[in-house]
Each structure stands twice: as structure tokens, then as C-alpha cells.
N, C-alpha and C positions, 0 to 999 in steps of 0.2 A: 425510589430514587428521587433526586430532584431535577428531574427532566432534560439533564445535559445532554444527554444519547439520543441516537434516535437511530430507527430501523423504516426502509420503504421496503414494502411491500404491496405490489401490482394484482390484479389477477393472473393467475398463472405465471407470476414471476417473481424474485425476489434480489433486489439490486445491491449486490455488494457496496458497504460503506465507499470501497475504494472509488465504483463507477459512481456513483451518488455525487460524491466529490466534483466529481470531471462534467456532471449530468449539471450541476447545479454553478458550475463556474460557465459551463457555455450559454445556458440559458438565463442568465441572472439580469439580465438587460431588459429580459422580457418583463420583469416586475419592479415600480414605479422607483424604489429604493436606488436601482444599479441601473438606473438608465443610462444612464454616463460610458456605462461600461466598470473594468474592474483595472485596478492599479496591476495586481501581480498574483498567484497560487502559492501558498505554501502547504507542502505535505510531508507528513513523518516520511522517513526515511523507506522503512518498511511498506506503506502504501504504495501500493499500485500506480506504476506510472501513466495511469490512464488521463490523469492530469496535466501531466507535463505535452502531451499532443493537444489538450485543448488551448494550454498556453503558448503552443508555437501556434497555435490555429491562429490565433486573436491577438500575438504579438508581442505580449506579455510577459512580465516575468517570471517565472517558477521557482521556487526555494525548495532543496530538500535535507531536511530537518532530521535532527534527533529527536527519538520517543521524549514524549515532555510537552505540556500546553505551555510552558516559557518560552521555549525557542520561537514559538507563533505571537506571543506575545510582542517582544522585541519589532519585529517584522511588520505587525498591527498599528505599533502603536510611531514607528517610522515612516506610515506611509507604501510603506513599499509590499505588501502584501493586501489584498481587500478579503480574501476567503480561502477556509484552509480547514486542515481537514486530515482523522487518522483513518487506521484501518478498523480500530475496537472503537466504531460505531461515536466518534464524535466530532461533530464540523461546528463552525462556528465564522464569523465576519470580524468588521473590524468597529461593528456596533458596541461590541461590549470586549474583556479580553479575556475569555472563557470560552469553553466551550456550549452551545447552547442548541437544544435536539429541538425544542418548540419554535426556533426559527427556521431551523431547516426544514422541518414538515410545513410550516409559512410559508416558504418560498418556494416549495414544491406544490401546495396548490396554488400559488401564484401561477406558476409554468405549468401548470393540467389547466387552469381555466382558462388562460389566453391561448392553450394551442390548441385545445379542444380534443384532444387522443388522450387513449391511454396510455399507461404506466409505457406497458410494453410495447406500443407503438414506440413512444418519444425513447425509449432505451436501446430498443432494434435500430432505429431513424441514426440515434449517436454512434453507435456500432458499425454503422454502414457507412458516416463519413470520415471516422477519427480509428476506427478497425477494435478488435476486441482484445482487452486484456483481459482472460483469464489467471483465477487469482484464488487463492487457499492459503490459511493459516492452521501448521500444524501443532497441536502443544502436547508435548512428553513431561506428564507434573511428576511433581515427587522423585526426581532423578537424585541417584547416591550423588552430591554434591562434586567429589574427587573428580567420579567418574565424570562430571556435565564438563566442569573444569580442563578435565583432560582435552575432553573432544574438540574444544572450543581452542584451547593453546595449539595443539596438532593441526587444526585447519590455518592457523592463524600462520603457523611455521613456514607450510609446503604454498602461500598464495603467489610469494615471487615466483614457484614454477608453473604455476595451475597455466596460464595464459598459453592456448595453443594447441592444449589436451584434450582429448578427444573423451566424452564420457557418457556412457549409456545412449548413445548417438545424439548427444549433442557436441560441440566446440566452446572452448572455454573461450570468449574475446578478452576477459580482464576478471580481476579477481584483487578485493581490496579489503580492508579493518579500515571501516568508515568513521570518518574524521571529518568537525563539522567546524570553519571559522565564521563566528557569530561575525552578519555584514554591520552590523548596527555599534555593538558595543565591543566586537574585539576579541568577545572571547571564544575560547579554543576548548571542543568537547573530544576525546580521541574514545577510542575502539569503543563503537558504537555498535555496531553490529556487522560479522562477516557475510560480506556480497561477493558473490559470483556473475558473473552476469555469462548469458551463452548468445553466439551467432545468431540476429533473428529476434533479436527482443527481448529473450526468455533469462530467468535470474531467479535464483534460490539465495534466499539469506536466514542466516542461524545468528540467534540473538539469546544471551542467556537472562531469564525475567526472575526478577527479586520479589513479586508479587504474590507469590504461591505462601503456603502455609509450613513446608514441612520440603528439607534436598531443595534443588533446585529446577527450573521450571525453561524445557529449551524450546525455543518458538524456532520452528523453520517454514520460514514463507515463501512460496511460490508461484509463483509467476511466469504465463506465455501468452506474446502477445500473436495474435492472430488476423492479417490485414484482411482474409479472405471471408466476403459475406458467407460464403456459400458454404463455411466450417463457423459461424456463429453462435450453432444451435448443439453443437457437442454438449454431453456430458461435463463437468467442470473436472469429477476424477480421470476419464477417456482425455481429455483436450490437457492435464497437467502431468501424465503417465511417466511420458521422456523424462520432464524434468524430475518429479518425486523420485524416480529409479535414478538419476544424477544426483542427487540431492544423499541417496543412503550411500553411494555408492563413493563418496567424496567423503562425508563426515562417520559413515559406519557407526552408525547408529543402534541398529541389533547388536553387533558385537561388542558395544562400548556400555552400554547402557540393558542389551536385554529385552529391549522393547519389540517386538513386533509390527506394532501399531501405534500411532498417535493416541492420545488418552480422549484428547476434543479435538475435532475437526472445522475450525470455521470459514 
């Protein structure tokens, strides 16, 4: 590749893009660049709102965006965004209007050599004051196109009732086909991807991705956030259980598709 990505990995830990995001937006200060502080967050849609608490922390703005480095773009190059950032492992500032993986491991040893801990000190440390979101991306490739199609119009039908309903013990608070108006230029992106959001934090969203080779390719992401230290250290599949069994249970997935299981799990 040409180094746009980028992966941390700690001892004995391994920091989801999404937390990386939120890791690297609160300590940004700490390195000579972002002393200032930072204008605003912008993050895909789909990532983990681990971010959106570092920017009520510090005050700031938060954007939440559709899949696509343009939406960041915009937002960069307004002013109104300093650092931003997907789930599929790409952040980037408002240095350049790409996405770029060799600054973010920059800036990540920036913040290990002024705080002096490790990975998973400074990861735990954030967990403890901003609380943890747990976070998986599941991908069903090669799906009979009809069938993906189907799934995706049928959730998309029953969302006006979803809010209230009670599902695999969670509660649905809201339930939306995410729609994005560009603040910069005006423009208007609709059905972006189906979000559910439940009581408590927690949010499943099904997205269907053009990027596969062959059918189509449905991404359901999942998300629970957990304020309580002392539930930190769960399992990622144990701490996202409710939601995935919410998640089959709303779009029926085995019976639409035939899948058992996810193809990759990230």
C-alpha cells in the first residue's frame, strides 16, 4: 500500500481504528503540532461514537459523516474539522486532504513519549474517563445481490415502528436511513446506512458495500457503549452478544441470506 492505513497495536492490546480516533483527538495537544488544541472531529458514520464524547469532553465540534474521504474533505478544508477518522483503519488531519496512516503512528509516538506509559496504560487511562465503546464490524461477502437488496428495503420499511420495541433485551430509542447535509457546500447524501440505535448507547447499523468482487457485500456494525470500569475488560464478542442477537433478530439474516456467520469479523 501506500501507507494511508494504519493499525496500533500495544502489548497485549490491540486498539480498534474507531478508539485510535477518540485516543488521538484527546491527546493531540500533547504534540507540538495541535497545541492550540483542535477545531472539531469528523468521523464516518459507521465509526464508533467513541469520538463524539471526546468532543463533548473538549467542547468541540463533531461531524458525522458518510463513508467517503470527501465528506472529510469539505469539513478540512472549512476549518471546521482538525482530525477525522474511519472504522477501515484510516485517520488523517487537516495537514493534507487524505487520509494518512504515517502521521497517525507520528502522533501516536508523540503521545507514548510525553506520557511515558504504555499503549495500554494510555487506552485503559481513556476508558476510565470517556467509558468504553465496544465495537465490531461484521462482513457477509458474496451475498445473492436480490436477497442483500431485500433485507436492506424491509428494514428500511418497518424503521418508523422499530422506536420502543423491545429486542433480544435491548429497547429500540430510534431507528433512522441516514441522511447526511453537507455544512460546507449544501449538499445532500440520503440512505446512507440503516441505524438503529438502543437504550444505553448501544447501535447496530447495516450498510450495503459496493467494494466486494462478486453479489453484494452487507456490513453490520455494532456497537455498546459501556460507562462501567469494572466491565472494561469483557471479551469484545461476550460485551457485543445483546446487540449481535438484536442485530439477527431485526434484519434476519440466516433466513434472508443463509449465512450462519459473518465471512470476516473485524
Amino acid at each position: 500500500g501506500d501507507g494511508d492505513r494504519n493499525l496500533i497495536i500495544g502489548r497485549g492490546i490491540f486498539v480498534t481504528p474507531s478508539d485510535s480516533l477518540a485516543l488521538l483527538a484527546a491527546n493531540a495537544h500533547l504534540a507540538p503540532g495541535y497545541a492550540a488544541g483542535l477545531k472539531g472531529i469528523a468521523r464516518s458514520m459507521p465509526t464508533s461514537a467513541a469520538a463524539d464524547r471526546v468532543a463533548e469532553a473538549l467542547g468541540i465540534g463533531i461531524y458525522e459523516t458518510p463513508t467517503g474521504w470527501k465528506f472529510f474533505g469539505n469539513l478540512l478544508d472549512a476549518g471546521l474539522a482538525t482530525i477525522c477518522g474511519e472504522e477501515s483503519a484510516g485517520t488523517g488531519s487537516d495537514h493534507v486532504r487524505e487520509k494518512d496512516g504515517l502521521w497517525a503512528v507520528l502522533l501516536w509516538l508523540n503521545i507514548l513519549a510525553v506520557r511515558k506509559q504504555s499503549v495500554r496504560d494510555i487506552v485503559e487511562a481513556h476508558w476510565a474517563e470517556h467509558g468504553r465503546n465496544y465495537y465490531a464490524r461484521h462482513d457477509y461477502e458474496a451475498i445473492e445481490t436480490a436477497a442483500a437488496n431485500d433485507l436492506v428495503a424491509d428494514l428500511r420499511n418497518r424503521l418508523a415502528a422499530l422506536p420502543g420495541q423491545a429486542v433480544a433485551g435491548l429497547t429500540i430509542a430510534a431507528a433512522d436511513d441516514f441522511a447526511y447535509l453537507d455544512p460546507v457546500d449544501g449538499s445532500e447524501s440520503a440512505h446512507q446506512g440503516i441505524r438503529v440505535l438502543f437504550e444505553g448507547g448501544s447501535r447496530a447499523v447495516f450498510r450495503l458495500s459496493g467494494t466486494g468482487t462478486s453479489g453484494a457485500t452487507l456490513r453490520v456494525y455494532l456497537e455498546r457503549f459501556e460507562p462501567d470500569p469494572a466491565r472494561h475488560g469483557l471479551a469484545t464478542a461476550e460485551a457485543l452478544a445483546e446487540v449481535i442477537a438484536a442485530a439477527e433478530a431485526l434484519a434476519g439474516i440466516r433466513a434472508r441470506t443463509g449465512r450462519t456467520q459473518p465471512d470476516v469479523i473485524t
